[in-house]
C-alpha positions in Angstrom: 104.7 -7.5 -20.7 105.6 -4.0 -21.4 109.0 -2.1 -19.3 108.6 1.5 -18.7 110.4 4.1 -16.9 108.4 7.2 -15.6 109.7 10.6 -14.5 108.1 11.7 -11.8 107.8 15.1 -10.6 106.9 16.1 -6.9 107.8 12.8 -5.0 110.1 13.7 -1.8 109.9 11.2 1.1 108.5 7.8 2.1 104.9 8.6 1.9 105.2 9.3 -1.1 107.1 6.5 -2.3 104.2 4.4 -0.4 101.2 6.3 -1.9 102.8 5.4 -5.7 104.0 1.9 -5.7 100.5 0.5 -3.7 98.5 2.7 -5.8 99.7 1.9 -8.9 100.8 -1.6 -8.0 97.3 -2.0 -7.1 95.7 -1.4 -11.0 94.7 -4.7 -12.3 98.1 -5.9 -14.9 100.2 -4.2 -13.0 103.0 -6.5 -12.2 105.6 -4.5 -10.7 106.4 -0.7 -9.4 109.5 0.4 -7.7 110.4 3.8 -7.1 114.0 5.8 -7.0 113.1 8.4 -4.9 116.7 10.4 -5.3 116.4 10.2 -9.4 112.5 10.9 -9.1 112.1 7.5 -11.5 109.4 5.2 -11.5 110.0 1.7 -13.2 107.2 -0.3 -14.3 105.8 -3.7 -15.2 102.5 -3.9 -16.6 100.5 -6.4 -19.0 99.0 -3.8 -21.7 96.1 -6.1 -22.7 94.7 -5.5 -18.6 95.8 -2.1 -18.2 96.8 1.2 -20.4 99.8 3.5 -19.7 97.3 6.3 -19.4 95.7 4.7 -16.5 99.1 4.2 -15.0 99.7 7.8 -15.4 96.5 9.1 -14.1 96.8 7.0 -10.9 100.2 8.7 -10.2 98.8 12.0 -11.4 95.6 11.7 -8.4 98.3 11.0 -5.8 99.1 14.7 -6.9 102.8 14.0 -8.8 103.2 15.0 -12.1 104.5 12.3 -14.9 107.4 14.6 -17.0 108.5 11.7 -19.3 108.8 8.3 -19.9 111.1 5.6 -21.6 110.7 2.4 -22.6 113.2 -0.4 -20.7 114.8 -3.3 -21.9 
């Protein structure tokens, strides 16, 4: 199981917090999203043997935010 921290560019309300943790929570080894709206951070779960990082980013990406960064957590 891998830990990762997106920063997230463009995400401003509740719909938006809604339209990135089901669609992303929704790719196949994805175990867990959760969004911090206010620090514009994304954490992640994911299984990298079901699912790649670039998938990950291109879901968020087609939801029309823009990934900025990322860093690995502990």
């Amino acid at each position: 199981m891998e830990k990762i921290t997106l920063e997230v560019k463009g995400m401003s309300c509740g719909h938006c917090v809604k339209a990135v943790e089901s669609n992303v929570g929704a790719l196949n080894g994805v175990e867990m999203v959760k969004v911090h709206l206010t620090e514009g951070l994304v954490d992640i779960d994911f299984n990298p043997d079901m699912v790649t990082l670039n998938q990950i980013k291109d879901t968020i990406d087609d939801q029309g935010y823009d990934v900025e960064g990322e860093r690995v957590r502990a």
